[in-house]
N, C-alpha and C positions, 0 to 999 in steps of 0.2 A: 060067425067069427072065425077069421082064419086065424090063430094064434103063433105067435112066434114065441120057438121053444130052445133053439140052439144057433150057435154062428161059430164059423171058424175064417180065421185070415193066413193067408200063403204067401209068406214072400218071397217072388221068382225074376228067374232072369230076366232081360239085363239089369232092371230096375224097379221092377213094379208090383206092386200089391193088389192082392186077389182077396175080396170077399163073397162070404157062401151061407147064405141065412137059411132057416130051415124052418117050417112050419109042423103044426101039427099032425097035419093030413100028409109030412113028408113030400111036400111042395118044396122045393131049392132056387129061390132066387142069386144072381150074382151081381154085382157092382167091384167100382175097380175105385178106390176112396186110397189116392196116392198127391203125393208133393215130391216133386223129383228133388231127389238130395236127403229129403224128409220122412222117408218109409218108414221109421220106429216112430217116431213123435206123432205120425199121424193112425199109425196102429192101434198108439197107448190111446189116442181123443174116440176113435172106431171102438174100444173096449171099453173105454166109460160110459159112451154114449149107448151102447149094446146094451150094458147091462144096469146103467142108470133109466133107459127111457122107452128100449124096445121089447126085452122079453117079455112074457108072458103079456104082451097087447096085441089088438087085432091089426096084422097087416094090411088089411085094406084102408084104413083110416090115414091115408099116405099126407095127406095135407096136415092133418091133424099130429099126427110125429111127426113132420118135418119142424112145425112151429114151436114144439116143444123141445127139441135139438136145440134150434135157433133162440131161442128168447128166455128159456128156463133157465138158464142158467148164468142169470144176469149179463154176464161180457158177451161178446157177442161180434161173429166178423170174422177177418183175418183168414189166411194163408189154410191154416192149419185144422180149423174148427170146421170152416166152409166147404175142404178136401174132404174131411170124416162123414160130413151131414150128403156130400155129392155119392160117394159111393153108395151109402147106406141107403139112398134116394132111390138108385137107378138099380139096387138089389129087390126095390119094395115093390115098383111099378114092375119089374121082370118077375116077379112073385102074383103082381095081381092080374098079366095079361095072359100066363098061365090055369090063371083059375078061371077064367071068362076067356080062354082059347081066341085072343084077340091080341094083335101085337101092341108096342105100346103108341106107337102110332097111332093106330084105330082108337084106341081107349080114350086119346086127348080130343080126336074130331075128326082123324083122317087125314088120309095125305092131299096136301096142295098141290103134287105135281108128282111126275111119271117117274122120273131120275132126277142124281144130286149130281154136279158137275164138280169134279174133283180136283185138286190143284198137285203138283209134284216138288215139292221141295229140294232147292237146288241149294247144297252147302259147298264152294270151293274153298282148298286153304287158297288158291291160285289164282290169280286174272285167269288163266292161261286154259286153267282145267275148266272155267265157265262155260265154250260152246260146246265141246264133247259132252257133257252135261246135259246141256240144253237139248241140243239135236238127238243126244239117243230118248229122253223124256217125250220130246214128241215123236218119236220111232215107237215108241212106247204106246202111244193112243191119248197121250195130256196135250188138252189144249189150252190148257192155264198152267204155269210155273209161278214159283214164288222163291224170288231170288233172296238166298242170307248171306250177308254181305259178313266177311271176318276179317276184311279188311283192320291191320289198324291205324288208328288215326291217332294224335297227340292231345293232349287234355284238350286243350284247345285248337279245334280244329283248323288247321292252313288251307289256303288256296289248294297245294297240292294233294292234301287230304279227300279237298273236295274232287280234285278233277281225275285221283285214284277210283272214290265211291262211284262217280258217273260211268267212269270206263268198266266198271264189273255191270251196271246194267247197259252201256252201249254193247257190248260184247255181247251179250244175252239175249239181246233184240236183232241184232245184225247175223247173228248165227241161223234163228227159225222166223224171222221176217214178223211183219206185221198181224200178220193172219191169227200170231198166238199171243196171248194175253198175259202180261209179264207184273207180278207184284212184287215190290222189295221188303224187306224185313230188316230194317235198321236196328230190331231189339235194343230199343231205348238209349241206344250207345251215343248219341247227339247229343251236344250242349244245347240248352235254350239259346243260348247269344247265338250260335251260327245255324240252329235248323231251318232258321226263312232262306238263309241264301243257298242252301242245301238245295232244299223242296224246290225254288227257283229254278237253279240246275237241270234238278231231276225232273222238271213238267215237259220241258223238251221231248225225250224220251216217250211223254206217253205210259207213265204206268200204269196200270190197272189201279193198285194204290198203294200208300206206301203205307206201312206199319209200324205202328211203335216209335216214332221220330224221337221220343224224350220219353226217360222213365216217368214212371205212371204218378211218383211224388211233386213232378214240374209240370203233368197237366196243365195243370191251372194257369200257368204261365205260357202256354202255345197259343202264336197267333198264327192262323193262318196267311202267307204272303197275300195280299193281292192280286200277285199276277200269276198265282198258282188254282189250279181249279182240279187238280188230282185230291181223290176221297182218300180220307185218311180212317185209317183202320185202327183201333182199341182196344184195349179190354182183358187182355189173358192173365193180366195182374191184377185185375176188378174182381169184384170176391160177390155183389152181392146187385140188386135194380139201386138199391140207394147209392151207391158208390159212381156207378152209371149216369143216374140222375143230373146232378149238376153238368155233364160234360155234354150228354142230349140236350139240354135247355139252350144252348149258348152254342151249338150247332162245331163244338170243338171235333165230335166224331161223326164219320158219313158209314162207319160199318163198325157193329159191334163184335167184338171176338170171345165171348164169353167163353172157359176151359170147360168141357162137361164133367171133367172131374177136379175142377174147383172152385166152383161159383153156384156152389148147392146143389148141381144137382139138374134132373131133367126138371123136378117142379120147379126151381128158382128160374131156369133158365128160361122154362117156357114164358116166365113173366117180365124177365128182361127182354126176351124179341118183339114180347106183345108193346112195350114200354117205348121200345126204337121203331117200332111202327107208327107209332102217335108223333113221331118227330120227324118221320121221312127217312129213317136212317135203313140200312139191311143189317142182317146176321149173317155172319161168317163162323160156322164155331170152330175153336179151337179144342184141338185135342193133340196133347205131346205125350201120351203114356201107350196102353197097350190094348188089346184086344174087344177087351168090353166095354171099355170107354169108347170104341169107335163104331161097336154096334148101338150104343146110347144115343151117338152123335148121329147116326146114321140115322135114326128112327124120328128124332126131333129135325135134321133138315129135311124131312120128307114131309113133316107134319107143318112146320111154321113157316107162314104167308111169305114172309120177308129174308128168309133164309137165300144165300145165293151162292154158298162154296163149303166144302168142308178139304182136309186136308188128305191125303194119300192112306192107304193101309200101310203101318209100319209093319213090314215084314218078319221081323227076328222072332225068332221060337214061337211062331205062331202055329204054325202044323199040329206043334207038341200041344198046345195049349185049346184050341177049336174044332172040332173036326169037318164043321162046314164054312168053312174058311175061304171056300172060290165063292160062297153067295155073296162075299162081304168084297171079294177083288173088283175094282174097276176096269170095264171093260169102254174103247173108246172116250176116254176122258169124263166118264158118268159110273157110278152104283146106286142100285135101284135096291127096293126095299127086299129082305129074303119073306118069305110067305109064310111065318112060322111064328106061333105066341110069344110074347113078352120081348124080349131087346131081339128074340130070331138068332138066339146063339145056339149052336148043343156043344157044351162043357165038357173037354176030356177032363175029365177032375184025376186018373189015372195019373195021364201026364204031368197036370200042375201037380200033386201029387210029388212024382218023382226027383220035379225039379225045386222044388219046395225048399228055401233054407239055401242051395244051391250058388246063393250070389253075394258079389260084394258090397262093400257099405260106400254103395256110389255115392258122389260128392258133388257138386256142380263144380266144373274145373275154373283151377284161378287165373285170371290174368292180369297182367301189370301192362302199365307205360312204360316206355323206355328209361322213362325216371323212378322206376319202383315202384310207384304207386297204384289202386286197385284201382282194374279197369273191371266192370261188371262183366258175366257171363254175356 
């Protein structure tokens, strides 16, 4: 029995929360259990959950407390609970691949493949600033980009809305040619009435796929066009395989994006890729937070079959925060797994430390129509 005896949680710059479980044998797992915007609420669910479900149990029983997170406590789901149970997940598997000096990769069954192929996040406020963008990205070694459009558009989207959105990806394609693989990220901001003749539009182009066409509440209501044959991308708003479920059956998604720090976890997660493999679909994971969450994400696309991109290292205060932090950089457009137990981090706990307490009570910013009304993040 490896016993869990203590936990503390650090919340640090820009945004993100750091959890640090401790066993008895003075084993220290870490996980990164965050909701961007949400850092106290998901703290307060991490310290019920700590000392409702985990202390004094044996860490290695990882399936066994994750199902009791999950289902003991009758409600069950959601944003918030799902963020608490991801963290606390991917502290317990870097606890037990420390104790059997095996990363956690090896632990699930081993890696599928040699390198993950990485994508670079291109955010413009501009048309203008899109190819400078693009071009130093691949100067950079990305031969996948994934364009976020912040274009804005009017509730109801116009022709000239539309012919705005094409031109931030024609710009983006015509800058680094064909050769590079271009995805868009509409972050749900489409009305269902106008995303067929959107996607239409955008099949010209060639995109790799496009993400997130309508928030994740109007699912249900996306057709795909028919004259559209680009893979549409899912999921960073899916919390759980049952959430997933209905939308694989009925062929709505061709790539899953599940968040590894909100959708339970590396055990949940591993069960949604296995899930989108029974449908033809691949994983893409998502990850928008910080450091540990991308060694999470790192160890799971190296392990799962169907896995086919994961997203850039965010760079900000990471030095402070990792100290082997070039194993985890992308070199020519792939990172490959570091060779070291459990997520393959070593924790400046110093650093977080320092910068502990140190940040603001970040918000997801607001944005309006030109009529005042809310336009989502």
């Amino acid at each position: 029995m490896v016993q869990i005896v203590d936990y503390e949680l650090f919340k640090v710059p820009p945004r993100w929360l750091f959890l640090k479980i401790e066993t008895k044998d003075g084993t220290t797992g870490w996980g990164e259990p965050i909701l961007e915007g949400r850092a106290d609420t998901v703290k307060t669910a991490v310290e019920e959950l700590m000392d409702g479900y985990l202390l004094g149990e044996d860490s290695t029983q990882i399936e066994d407390l994750w199902q009791r997170m999950y289902r003991d406590g009758f409600y069950r789901g959601g944003p918030i609970l799902m963020s608490a149970i991801a963290g606390i997940d991917q502290a317990l598997w870097d606890i037990k691949g420390k104790h059997c000096n095996e990363s956690v990769c090896d632990l699930l069954g081993g890696s599928t493949r040699q390198r993950v192929s990485v994508y670079k996040k291109l955010i413009p406020d501009e048309a203008n600033q899109i190819a400078e963008l693009a071009t130093d990205a691949v100067e950079d070694g990305f031969t996948t980009l994934k364009l976020l459009t912040t274009y804005q558009t009017s509730p109801l989207e116009s022709t000239a809305d539309i012919d705005a959105l094409c031109e931030y990806f024609d710009v983006a394609r015509d800058a680094v040619g064909r050769e590079i693989d271009i995805g868009i990220d509409l972050h749900g901001h489409i009305s269902t009435t106008m995303v067929p003749r959107l996607l239409s539009r955008l099949d010209a182009f060639d995109p790799m796929f496009v993400e997130e066409p309508v928030r994740p509440e109007h699912l249900h209501l996306f057709e795909r066009p028919s004259n559209c044959d680009t893979p549409i991308a899912f999921g960073e708003r899916l919390y759980s395989r049952w959430e997933f479920r209905p939308h694989l059956e009925v062929g709505r998604v061709d790539i899953v994006q599940p968040d590894i720090s909100h959708a339970g976890g590396i055990t949940e997660i591993t069960n949604i890729g296995s899930m989108a493999e029974t449908y033809g679909a691949q994983l893409m994971m998502n990850c928008s937070v910080g450091p540990i969450a991308y060694a999470a994400s790192t160890q799971l696309s190296h392990h799962i079959p169907n896995a086919v991109l994961q997203p850039s290292l965010d760079e900000r205060y990471i030095d402070a925060y990792i100290d082997n932090v070039d194993e985890f950089r992308s070199e020519n457009g792939y990172v490959t797994l570091p060779k070291r137990p459990g997520l393959g981090i070593v924790v400046n706990e110093e650093g977080i430390q320092d910068h502990a307490g140190n940040v603001s009570d970040w918000r997801t910013p607001t944005r309006q129509y030109d009529d005042g009304s809310l336009v989502e993040w």
